[in-house]
N, C-alpha and C positions, 0 to 999 in steps of 0.2 A: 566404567567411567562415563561419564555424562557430557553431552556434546549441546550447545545451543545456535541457533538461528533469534536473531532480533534487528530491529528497526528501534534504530534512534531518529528523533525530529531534534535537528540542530536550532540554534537562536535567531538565524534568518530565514527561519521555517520549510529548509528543506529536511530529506530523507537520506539516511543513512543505512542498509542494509549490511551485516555481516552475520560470523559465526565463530566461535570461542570455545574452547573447552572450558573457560573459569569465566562464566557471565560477568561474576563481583570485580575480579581482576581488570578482565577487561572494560566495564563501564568506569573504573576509575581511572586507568589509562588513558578512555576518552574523556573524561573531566578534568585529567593534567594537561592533556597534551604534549605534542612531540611525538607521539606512538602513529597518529593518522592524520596526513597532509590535510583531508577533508576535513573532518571533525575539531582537530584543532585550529581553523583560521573559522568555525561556527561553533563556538562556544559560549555557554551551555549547551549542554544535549540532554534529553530527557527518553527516557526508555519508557518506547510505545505499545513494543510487543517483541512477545520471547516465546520461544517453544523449544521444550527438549527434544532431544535424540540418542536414541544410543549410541549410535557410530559415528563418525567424524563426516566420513560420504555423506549422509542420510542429513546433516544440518547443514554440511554444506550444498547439498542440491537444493534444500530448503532456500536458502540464501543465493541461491543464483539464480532459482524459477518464482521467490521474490522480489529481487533486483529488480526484474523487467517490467514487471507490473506496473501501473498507472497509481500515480496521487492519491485516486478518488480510492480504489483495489486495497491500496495499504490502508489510506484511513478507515474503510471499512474491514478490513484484518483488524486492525488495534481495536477498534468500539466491538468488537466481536459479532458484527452485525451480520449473516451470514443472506440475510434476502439481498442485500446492498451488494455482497461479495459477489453471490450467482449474478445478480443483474451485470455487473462490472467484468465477471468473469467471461460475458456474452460479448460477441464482436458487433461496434457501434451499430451497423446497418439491421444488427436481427434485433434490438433489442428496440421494447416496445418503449413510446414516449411519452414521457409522463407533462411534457409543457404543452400538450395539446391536449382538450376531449378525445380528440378521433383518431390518436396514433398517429398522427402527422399528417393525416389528409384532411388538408385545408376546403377541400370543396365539399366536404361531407356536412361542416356545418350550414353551408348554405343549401337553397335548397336545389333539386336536380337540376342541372344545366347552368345553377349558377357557378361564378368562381369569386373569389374574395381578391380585394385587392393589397 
């Protein structure tokens, strides 16, 4: 038997993380509503991302060490974008910045001894 992990994006553009033995079942469930307090007061939901499991443990720990993940984390999970994932997977202060030339050092662009204001 076949176990899943998926992320729906509700109609006021948040995130829904669970896990299901019957994906079909369950994504119709959440397009009736009444089955999930969440999902039913954002509806539509659209399914972002799903991956199988064999065991029921194994999608659910899927589903609860994707639950915590960040906005940016999932929408790079769903686009399958795996450079996006590691960067996001990195904690804010090591992760190199891409709105600056110089990794965040503002006085690198100027020249030595200067500082920018």
């Amino acid at each position: 038997m076949a176990f899943w992990a998926y992320i729906l994006r509700c109609a006021d553009g948040k995130y829904y993380t669970g896990h299901t033995d019957n994906l079909e079942r369950r994504m119709a469930e959440h397009q009736h509503g009444g089955f999930c307090d969440f999902t039913s007061r954002r509806r539509p939901v659209t399914l972002i991302w799903c991956a199988e499991f064999p065991s029921r443990y194994e999608a659910l720990s899927a589903e609860l060490r994707v639950k915590k993940w960040s906005r940016a984390k999932k929408e790079a999970l769903a686009a399958s974008d795996w450079g996006k994932l590691s960067y996001f997977a990195r904690p804010p202060h090591e992760r190199v910045s891409t709105s600056l030339d110089t990794n965040g050092d503002r006085t690198a662009r100027n020249g030595p001894g200067e500082t920018a204001c």
